[in-house]
TINULO-750177 format. One line per 2 residues: number of its first residue (from 1); for each residue x, z, y of N, C-alpha, C. Coordinates in nm, 3 decimals, always signed. Each point is the difference from the previous one (the first is absolute). Layout:
! residues N
NUM> X:Z:Y:X:Z:Y:X:Z:Y; ...
//
This chain:
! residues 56
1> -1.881:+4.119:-0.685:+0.025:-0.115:-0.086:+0.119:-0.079:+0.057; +0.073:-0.011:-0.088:+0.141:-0.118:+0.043:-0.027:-0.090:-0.132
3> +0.021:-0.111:+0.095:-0.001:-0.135:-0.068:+0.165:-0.084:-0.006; -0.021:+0.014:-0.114:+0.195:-0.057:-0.055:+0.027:-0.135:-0.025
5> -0.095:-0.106:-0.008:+0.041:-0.119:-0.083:-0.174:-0.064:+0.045; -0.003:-0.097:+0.027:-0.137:-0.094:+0.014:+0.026:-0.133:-0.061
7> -0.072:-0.067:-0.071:+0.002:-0.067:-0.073:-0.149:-0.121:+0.102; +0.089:-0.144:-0.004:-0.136:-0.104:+0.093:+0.043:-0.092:-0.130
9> -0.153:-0.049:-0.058:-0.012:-0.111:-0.115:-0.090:-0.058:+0.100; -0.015:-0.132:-0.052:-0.142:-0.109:-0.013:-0.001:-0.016:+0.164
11> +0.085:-0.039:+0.101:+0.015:-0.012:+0.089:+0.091:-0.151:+0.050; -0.104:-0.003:+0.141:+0.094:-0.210:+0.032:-0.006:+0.023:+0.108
13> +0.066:-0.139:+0.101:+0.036:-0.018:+0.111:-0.144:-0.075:+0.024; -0.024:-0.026:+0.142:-0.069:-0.117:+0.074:+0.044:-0.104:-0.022
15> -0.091:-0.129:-0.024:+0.091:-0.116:-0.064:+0.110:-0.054:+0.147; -0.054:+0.058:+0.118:+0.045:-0.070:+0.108:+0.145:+0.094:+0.017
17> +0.007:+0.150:-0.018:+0.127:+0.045:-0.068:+0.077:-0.031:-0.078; -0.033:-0.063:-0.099:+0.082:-0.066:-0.125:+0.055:-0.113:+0.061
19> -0.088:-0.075:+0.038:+0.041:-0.117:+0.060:+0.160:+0.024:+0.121; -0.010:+0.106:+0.073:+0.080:+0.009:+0.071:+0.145:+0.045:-0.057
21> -0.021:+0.104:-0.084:+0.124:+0.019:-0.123:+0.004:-0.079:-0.051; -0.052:-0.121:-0.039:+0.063:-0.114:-0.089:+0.061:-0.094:+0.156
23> -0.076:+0.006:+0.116:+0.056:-0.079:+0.099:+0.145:+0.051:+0.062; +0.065:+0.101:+0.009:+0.075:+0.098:+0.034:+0.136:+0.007:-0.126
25> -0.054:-0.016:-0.136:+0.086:-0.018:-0.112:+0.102:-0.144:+0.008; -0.141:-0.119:+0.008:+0.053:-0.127:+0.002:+0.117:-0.012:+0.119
27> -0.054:+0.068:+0.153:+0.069:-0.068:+0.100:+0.197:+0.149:-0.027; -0.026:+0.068:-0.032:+0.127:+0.074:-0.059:+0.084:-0.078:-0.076
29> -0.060:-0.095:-0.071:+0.036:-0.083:-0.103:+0.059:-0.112:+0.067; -0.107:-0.040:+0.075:+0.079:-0.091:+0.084:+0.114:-0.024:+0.104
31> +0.018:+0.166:+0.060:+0.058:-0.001:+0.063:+0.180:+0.036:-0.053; -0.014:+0.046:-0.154:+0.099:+0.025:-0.108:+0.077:-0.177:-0.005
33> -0.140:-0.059:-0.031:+0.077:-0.131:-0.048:+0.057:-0.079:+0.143; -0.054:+0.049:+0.098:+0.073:-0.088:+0.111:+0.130:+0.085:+0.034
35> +0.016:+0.135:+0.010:+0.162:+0.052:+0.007:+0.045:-0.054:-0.097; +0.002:-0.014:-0.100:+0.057:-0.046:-0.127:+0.079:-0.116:+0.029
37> -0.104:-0.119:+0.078:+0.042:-0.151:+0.047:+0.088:+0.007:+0.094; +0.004:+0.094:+0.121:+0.080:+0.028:+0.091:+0.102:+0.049:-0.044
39> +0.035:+0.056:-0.099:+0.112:+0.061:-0.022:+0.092:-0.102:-0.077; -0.090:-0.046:-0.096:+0.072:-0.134:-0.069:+0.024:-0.110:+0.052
41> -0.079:-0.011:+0.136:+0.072:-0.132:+0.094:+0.120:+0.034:+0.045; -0.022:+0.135:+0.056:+0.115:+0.069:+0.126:+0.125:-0.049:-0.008
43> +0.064:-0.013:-0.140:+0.161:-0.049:+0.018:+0.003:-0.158:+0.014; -0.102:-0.073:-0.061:+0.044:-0.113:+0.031:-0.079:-0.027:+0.150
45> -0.109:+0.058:+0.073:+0.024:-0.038:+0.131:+0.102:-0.106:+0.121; +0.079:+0.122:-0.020:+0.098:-0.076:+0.115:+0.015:-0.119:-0.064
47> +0.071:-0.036:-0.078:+0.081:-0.130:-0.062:-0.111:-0.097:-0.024; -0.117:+0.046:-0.019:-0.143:-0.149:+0.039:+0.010:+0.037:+0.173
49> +0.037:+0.052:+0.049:-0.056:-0.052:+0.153:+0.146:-0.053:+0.031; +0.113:+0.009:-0.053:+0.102:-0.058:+0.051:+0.019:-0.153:-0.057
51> -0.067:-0.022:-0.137:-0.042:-0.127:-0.023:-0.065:-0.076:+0.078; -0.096:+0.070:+0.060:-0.121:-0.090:+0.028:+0.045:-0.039:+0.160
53> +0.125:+0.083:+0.068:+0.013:-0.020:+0.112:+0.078:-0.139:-0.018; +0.123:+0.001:-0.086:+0.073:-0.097:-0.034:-0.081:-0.106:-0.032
55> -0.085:-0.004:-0.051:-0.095:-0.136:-0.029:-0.082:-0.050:+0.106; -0.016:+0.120:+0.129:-0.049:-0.104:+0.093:+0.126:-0.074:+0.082
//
C-alpha cells in the first residue's frame, strides 16, 4: 500500500498554543512597527541632537 495525499479536517490547536501564535504574531508586529520608527527617525536624528546640544 502507498499512500499519496492525506487529508486532516475537524482539527485545533491547545488554547495555550493559540495563545502563543497570536503572542508571537503580535510581538512580529511589533517589532515591524518599531523598525519602521527607527528608520523614519534615522535622518532626522543627528540634526535633533545637534539642536538640542545648541540649546543647552
Amino acid at each position: 500500500m502507498i499512500v499519496r495525499d492525506v487529508s486532516l479536517v475537524n482539527f485545533g490547536f491547545s488554547p495555550e498554543l493559540s495563545k502563543a501564535i497570536e503572542a508571537k504574531k503580535i510581538a512580529e508586529q511589533e517589532a515591524k512597527q518599531a523598525e519602521f520608527t527607527v528608520k523614519k527617525a534615522s535622518p532626522d536624528a543627528p540634526a535633533q541632537i545637534n539642536r538640542d546640544l545648541i540649546a543647552s
